[in-house]
C-alpha positions in Angstrom: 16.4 -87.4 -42.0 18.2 -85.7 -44.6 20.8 -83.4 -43.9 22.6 -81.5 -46.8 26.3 -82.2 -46.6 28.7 -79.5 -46.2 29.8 -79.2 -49.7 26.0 -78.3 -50.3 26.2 -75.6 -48.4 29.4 -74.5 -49.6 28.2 -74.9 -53.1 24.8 -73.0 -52.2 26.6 -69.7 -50.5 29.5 -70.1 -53.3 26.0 -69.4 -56.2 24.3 -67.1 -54.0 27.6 -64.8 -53.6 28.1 -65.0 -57.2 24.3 -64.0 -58.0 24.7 -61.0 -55.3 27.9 -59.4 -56.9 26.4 -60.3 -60.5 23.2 -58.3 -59.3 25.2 -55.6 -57.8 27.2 -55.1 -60.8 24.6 -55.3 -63.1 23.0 -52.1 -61.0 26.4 -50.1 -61.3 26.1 -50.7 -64.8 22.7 -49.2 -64.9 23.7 -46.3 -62.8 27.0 -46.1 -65.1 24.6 -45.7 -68.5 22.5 -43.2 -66.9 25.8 -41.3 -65.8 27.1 -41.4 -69.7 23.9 -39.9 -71.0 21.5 -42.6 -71.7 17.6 -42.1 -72.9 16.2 -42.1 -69.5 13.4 -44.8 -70.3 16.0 -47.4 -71.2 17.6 -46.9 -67.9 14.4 -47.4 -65.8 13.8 -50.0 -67.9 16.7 -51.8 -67.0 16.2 -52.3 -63.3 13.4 -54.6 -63.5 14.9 -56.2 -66.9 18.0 -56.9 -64.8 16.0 -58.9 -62.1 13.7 -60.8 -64.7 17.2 -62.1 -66.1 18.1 -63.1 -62.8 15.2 -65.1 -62.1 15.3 -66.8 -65.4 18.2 -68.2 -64.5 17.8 -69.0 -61.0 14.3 -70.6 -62.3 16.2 -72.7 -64.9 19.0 -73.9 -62.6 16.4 -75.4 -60.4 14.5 -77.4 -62.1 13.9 -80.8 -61.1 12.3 -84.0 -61.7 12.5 -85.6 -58.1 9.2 -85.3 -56.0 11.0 -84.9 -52.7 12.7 -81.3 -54.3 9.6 -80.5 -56.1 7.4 -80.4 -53.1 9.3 -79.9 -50.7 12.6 -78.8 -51.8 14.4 -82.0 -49.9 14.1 -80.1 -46.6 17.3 -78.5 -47.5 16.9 -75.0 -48.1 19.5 -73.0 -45.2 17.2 -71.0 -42.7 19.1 -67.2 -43.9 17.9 -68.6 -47.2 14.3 -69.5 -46.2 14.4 -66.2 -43.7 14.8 -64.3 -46.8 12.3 -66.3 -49.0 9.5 -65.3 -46.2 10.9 -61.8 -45.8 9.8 -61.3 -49.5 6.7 -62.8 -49.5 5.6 -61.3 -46.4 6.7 -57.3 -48.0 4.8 -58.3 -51.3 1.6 -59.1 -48.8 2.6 -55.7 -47.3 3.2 -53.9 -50.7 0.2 -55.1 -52.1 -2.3 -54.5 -49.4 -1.2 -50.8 -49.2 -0.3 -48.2 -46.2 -4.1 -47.7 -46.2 -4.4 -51.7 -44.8 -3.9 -50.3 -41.5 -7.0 -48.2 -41.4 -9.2 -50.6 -43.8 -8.0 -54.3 -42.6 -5.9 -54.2 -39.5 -3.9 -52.1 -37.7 0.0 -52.7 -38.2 1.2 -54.4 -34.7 -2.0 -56.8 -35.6 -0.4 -57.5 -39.2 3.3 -57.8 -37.7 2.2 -60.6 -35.0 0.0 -62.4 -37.3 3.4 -62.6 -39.4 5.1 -63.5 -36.6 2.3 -66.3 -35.6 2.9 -67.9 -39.4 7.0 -67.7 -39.4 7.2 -69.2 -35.5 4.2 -71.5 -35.2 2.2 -72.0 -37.8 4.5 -72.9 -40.5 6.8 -74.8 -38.1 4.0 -76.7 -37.1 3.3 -78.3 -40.2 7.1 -78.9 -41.1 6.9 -81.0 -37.9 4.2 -83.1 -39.2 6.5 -83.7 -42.2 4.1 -82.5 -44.3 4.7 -80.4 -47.7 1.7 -78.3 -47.2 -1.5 -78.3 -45.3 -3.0 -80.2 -47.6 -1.1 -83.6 -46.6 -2.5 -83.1 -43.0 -5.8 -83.1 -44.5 -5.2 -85.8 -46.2 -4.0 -87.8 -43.7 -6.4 -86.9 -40.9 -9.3 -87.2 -43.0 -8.7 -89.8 -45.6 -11.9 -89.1 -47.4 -12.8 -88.3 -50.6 -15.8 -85.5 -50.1 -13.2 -83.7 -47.2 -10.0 -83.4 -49.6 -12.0 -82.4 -52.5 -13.6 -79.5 -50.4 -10.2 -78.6 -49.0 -8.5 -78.8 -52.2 -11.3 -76.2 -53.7 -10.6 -74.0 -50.9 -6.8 -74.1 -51.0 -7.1 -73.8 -55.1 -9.3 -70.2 -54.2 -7.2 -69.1 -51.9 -3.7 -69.4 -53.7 -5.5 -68.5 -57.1 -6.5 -65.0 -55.8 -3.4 -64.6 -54.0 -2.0 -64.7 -57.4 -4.0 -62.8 -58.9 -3.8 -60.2 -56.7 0.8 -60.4 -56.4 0.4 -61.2 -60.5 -1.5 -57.3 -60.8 0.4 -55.2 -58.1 3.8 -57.2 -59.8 2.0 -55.5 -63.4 1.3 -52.1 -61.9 4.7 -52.1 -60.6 6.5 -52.8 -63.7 4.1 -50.6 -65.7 5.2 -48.0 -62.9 9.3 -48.3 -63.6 8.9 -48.5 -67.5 6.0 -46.4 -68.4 5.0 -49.3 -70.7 2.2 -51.0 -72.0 0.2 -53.2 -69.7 0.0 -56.4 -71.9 3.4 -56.3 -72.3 3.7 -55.7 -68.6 1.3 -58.4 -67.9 3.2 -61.1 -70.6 6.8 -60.3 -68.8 5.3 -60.8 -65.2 3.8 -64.0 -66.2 6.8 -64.9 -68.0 9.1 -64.5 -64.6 6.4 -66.4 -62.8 6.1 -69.2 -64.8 9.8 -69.9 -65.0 10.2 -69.1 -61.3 7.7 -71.8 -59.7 6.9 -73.9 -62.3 10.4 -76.0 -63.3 11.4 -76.4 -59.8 7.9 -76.3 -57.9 8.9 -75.3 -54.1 12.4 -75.5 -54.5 13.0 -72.9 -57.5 10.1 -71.2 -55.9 12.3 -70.8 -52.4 15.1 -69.8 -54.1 13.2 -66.9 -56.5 12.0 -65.7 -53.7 15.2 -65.6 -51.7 16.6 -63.8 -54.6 14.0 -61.5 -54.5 14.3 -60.5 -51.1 18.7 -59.9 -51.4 18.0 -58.2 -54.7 15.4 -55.3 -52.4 17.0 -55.1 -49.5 20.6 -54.5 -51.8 18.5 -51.4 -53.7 17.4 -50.4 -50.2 20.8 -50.4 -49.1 22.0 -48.3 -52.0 19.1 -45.9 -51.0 20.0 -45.7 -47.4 23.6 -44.8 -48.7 22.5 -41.8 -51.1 20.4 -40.7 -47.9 22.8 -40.5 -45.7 25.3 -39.2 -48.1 22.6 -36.4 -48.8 22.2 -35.5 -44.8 18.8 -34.6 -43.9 16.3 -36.1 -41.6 16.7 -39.6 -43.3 14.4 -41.4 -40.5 11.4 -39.2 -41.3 9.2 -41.6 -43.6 10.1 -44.9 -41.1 8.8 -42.1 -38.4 5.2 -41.6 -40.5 5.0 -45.0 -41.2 5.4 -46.1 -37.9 3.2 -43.6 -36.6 0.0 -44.6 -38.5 -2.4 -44.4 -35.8 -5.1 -47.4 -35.1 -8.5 -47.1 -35.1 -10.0 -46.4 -31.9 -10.6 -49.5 -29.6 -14.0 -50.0 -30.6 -15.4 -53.7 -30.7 -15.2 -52.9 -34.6 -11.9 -51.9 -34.5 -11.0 -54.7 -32.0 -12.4 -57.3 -34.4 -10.3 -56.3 -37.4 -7.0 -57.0 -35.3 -8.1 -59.7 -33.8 -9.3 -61.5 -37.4 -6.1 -59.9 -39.0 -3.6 -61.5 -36.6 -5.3 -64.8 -36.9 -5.8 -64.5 -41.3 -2.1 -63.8 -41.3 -1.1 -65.8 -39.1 -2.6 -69.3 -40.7 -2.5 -67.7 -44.2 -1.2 -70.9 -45.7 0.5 -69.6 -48.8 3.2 -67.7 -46.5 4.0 -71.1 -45.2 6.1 -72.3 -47.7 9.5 -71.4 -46.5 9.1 -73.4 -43.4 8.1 -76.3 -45.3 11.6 -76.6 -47.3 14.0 -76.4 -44.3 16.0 -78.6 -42.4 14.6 -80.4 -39.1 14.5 -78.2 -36.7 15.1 -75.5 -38.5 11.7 -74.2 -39.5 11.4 -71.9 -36.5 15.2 -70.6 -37.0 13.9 -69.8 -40.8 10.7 -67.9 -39.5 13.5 -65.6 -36.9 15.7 -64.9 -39.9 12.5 -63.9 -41.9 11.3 -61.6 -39.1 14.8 -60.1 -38.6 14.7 -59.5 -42.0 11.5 -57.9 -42.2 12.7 -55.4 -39.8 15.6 -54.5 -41.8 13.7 -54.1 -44.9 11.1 -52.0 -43.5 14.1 -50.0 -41.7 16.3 -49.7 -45.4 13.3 -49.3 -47.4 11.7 -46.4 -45.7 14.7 -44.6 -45.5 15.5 -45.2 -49.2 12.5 -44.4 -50.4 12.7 -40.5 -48.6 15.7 -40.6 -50.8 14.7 -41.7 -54.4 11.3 -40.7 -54.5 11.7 -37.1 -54.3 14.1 -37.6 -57.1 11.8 -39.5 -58.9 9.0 -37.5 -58.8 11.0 -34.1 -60.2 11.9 -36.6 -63.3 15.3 -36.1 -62.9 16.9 -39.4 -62.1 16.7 -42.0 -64.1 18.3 -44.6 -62.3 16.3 -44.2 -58.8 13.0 -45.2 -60.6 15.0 -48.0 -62.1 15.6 -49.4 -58.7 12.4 -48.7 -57.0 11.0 -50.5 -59.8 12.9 -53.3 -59.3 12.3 -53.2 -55.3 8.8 -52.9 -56.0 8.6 -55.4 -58.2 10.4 -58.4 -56.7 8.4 -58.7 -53.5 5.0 -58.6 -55.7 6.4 -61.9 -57.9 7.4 -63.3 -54.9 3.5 -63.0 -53.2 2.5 -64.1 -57.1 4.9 -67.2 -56.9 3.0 -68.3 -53.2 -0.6 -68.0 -54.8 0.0 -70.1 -57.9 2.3 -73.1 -55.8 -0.2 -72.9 -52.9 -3.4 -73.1 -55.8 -1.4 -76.5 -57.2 -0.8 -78.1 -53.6 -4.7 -78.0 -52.7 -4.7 -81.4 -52.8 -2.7 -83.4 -50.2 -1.4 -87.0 -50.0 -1.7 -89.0 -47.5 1.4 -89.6 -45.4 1.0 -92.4 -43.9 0.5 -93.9 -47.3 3.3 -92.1 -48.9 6.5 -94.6 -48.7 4.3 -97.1 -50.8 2.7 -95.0 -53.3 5.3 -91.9 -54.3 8.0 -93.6 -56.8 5.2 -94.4 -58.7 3.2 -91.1 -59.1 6.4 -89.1 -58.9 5.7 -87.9 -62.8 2.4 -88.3 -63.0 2.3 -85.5 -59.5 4.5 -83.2 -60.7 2.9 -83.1 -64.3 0.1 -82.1 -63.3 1.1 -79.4 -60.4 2.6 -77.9 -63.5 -0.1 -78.0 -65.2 -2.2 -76.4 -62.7 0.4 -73.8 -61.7 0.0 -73.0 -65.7 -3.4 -72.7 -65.8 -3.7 -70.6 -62.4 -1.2 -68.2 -63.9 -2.7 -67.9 -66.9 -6.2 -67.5 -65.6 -4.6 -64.5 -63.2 -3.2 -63.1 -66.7 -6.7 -63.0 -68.1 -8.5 -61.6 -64.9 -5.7 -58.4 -64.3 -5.7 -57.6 -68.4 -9.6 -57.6 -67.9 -9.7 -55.3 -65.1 -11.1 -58.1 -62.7 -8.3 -57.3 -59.9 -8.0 -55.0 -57.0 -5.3 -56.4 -55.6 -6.0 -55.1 -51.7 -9.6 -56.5 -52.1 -8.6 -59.8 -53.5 -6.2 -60.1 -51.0 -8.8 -59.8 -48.3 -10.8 -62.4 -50.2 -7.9 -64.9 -50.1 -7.4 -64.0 -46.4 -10.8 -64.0 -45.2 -11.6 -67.3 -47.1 -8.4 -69.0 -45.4 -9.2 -68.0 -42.4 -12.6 -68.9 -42.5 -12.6 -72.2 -44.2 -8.7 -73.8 -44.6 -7.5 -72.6 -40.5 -10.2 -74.4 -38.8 -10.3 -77.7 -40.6 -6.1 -77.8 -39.9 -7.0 -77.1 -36.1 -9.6 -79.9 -36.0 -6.6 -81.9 -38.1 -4.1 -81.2 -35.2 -6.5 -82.1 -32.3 -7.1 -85.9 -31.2 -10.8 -86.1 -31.7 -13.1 -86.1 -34.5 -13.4 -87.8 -38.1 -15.1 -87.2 -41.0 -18.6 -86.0 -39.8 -16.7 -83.2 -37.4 -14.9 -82.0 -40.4 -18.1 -81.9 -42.9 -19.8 -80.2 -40.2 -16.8 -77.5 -39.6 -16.9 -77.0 -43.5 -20.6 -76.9 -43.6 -21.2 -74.4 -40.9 -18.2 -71.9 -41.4 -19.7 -71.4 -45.4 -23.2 -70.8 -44.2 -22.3 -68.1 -41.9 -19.8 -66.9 -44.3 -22.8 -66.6 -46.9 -25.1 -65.4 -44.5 -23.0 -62.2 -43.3 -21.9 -61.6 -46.8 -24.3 -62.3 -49.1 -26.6 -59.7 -48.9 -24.0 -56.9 -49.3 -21.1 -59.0 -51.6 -20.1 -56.2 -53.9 -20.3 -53.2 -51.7 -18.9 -54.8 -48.2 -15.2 -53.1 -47.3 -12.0 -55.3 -47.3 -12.2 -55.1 -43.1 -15.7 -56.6 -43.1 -15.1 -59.3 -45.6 -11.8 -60.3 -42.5 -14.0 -59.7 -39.3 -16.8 -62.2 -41.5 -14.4 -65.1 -42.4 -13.2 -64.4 -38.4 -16.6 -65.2 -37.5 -16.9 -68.1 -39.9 -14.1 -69.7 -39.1 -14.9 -69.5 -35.2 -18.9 -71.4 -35.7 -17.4 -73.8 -37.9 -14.6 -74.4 -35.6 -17.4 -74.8 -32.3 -19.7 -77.1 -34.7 -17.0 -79.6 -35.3 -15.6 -79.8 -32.1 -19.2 -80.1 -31.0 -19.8 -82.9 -32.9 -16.1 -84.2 -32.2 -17.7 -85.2 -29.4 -19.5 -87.5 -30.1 -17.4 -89.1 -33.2 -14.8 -90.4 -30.5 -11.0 -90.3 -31.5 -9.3 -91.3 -34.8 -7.2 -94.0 -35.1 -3.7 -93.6 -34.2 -1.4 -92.7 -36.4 1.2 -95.1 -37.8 4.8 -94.3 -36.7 6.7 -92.9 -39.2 10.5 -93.0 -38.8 11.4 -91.0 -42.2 10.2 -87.7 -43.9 8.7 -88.8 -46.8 9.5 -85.6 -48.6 13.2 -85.8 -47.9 14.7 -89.4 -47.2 13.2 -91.3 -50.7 15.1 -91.0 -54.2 11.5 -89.7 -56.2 13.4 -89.9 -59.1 10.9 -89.4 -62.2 10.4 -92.5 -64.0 12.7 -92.9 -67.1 
């Protein structure tokens, strides 16, 4: 298995200390301008400026042409780095959904373990299947045509309205900081998406995101400093926060954590970090991402008791620069998810892969661009025409996942079943799914549209192990001594 040598990681802490104090520097000059007098809205303008310009470059430095980096970023990504990558999807999931998710979708504690069920199982699990994404255990389990087309529709939905819904709370942010125009908002954020995921598929996408995630919790810091410098009770928005109340233990209420601990915790686009690290390393990626979780909702609710105040009298400049940025950076980072997971809907199949890769290495990654193009531009169109609620669209992508992708990967990980099992998961988990929402599609709450894909997912899961049953066992897999995704050369074809 491929192990990156020392000087690799020597190399990768050597750019990633250079980027922070380049970022860090690049904020005192900000504050400095807004110290000597500067027009106010081309300081506030300059915080999320500053962080596009550091994710064009980070999105241009990895750009690759070798399959096993594209997809998979050659299992080589350090778990701090891939703990941080997951730290900022998982806050732009959180940012986007709202404080209000709590009452609407799911308690908190369910959100926090259905995060902790994707960074320690879920996403582990799948890194040690070797796979690059979900997809390639669908493929491999059920090599048939009908089964990975369905699955790759599914996966395409899912990713494409998590992208749409990171690509408008990423707009509304930036429109937020600058007090701009929307379509130029709109063209910037698909700008930093586009050069973010698309040149370096997974592994520029890993390290945007662990960008991202340095880049907020530095601006939280410097907000936590200005608190405390200011005295005061600086714990009393964490306190608030913390202290959103559940709903009371009704069934209702008990259905809504229960399907939001299981949509979260198979949501398949916050599965990507695992995927690019090291073996055995997935689960040490997933701690570091849940350590720093903590952290940034510790940092940022005490930062923002101390710049928003600020803020909102209109008298500093600089703090809305840097809440813009913070705000910002974790919604590109959901966007980037969406649009990698739309393009990875369809799988390969591993046990085929030695064989078939260096000659499809191109051809692959062509057109994962191509469809990472067209999902971004399509999330473009649908926020500039007012298509988007981002908290709604979220639930879609969650309640769709967990109702359609989560049980077809269980059936994938059991030892029973084929192609009729799976068709008749798929088959029953869409009826019900139509059935409870059809009637009431426009006007049904983001909490209903979870506790529906729960149910779903849970009579398509019982019809194909039902008929499991009686399909017998698959044929055993062949023995694989290699990762396909990190021992091979994929070098594109000259």
């Amino acid at each position: 298995m491929y192990v990156a040598p020392q000087r690799d990681r020597e190399r990768i802490d050597g750019l990633a200390s250079f980027a922070a104090v380049a970022f860090l520097v690049a904020i005192g000059l900000v504050a400095a301008l807004a110290r000597v007098g500067a027009p106010a809205r081309l300081v506030e303008t300059l915080g999320p400026l500053v962080a596009l310009l550091g994710l064009l470059v980070i999105g241009a430095v990895n750009r690759t042409a070798r399959l096993a980096d594209f997809l998979a970023a050659r299992r080589s990504v350090p778990p701090v780095y891939g703990g941080l990558a997951f730290t900022a999807t998982a806050t732009g999931l959180a940012l986007t959904l709202g404080p209000e998710s709590s009452a609407t979708l799911a308690p908190w504690p369910a959100a926090a373990l259905g995060l902790a069920g994707v960074a320690l199982v879920a996403g582990p699990l799948l890194r040690r299947v070797d796979a690059s994404g979900a997809a390639d255990v669908v493929a491999t389990r059920f090599p048939f045509a009908s089964i990975r087309l369905l699955f790759g529709l599914v996966s395409g939905v899912v990713g494409a309205l998590t992208a749409a819904a990171g690509f408008s709370a990423a707009s509304v942010a930036l429109i937020a900081a600058t007090d701009g125009n929307p379509r130029l908002a709109e063209i910037v954020v698909a700008l930093a998406l586009a050069i973010g995921v698309i040149p370096g598929g997974l592994k520029g996408l890993l390290w945007s995101d662990a960008a991202s995630a340095a880049g907020a919790l530095a601006i939280a810091a410097i907000g936590v400093a200005v608190a405390w410098a200011g005295g005061g009770d600086n714990l009393a928005t964490l306190v608030h926060w913390l202290s959103i109340a559940p709903q009371p233990a009704d069934t209702d209420a008990m259905l809504r954590a229960v399907a939001g601990v299981l949509a979260i915790a198979g949501f398949l686009p916050l599965a990507a970090p695992a995927l690019g690290a090291p073996e055995g390393n997935a689960q040490s990626a997933g701690a570091y991402g849940l350590a720093f979780g903590v952290v940034a909702l510790a940092l940022g609710a005490i930062a923002w008791g101390a710049f928003a105040p600020a803020v909102a009298a209109a008298r500093a400049p600089t703090a809305a620069a840097l809440i813009g940025a913070a705000a910002w950076l974790p919604a590109l980072a959901l966007a980037r998810a969406g649009v990698f997971a739309s393009a990875r809907g369809f799988g390969v199949d591993l046990s085929a892969a030695y064989a078939r890769f260096a000659l499809l290495a191109s051809r692959r990654i062509a057109l994962t661009r191509l469809t990472m193009a067209m999902v971004i531009v399509g999330a473009g169109v649908a926020v500039d025409r007012g298509l988007v609620d981002p908290p709604r669209t979220l639930a879609w992508a969650l309640a769709l996942n967990l109702a359609l992708a989560t049980p077809l990967l269980a059936l994938g990980f059991a030892d029973r079943g084929g192609k009729y099992s799976a068709a008749a998961l798929m088959a029953s988990s869409a009826s019900v799914l139509a059935i409870r929402l059809g009637p009431n599609l426009s006007s049904v709450d983001s909490g209903d549209i979870l506790v529906a894909g729960l149910i779903a997912g849970a009579m398509g899961l019982l019809a194909g192990a039902f008929a499991a049953l009686f399909e017998g066992r698959p044929p055993p897999p062949s023995s694989k001594p290699y990762d396909p995704f990190a021992d091979l050369p994929f070098a594109a074809p000259e």
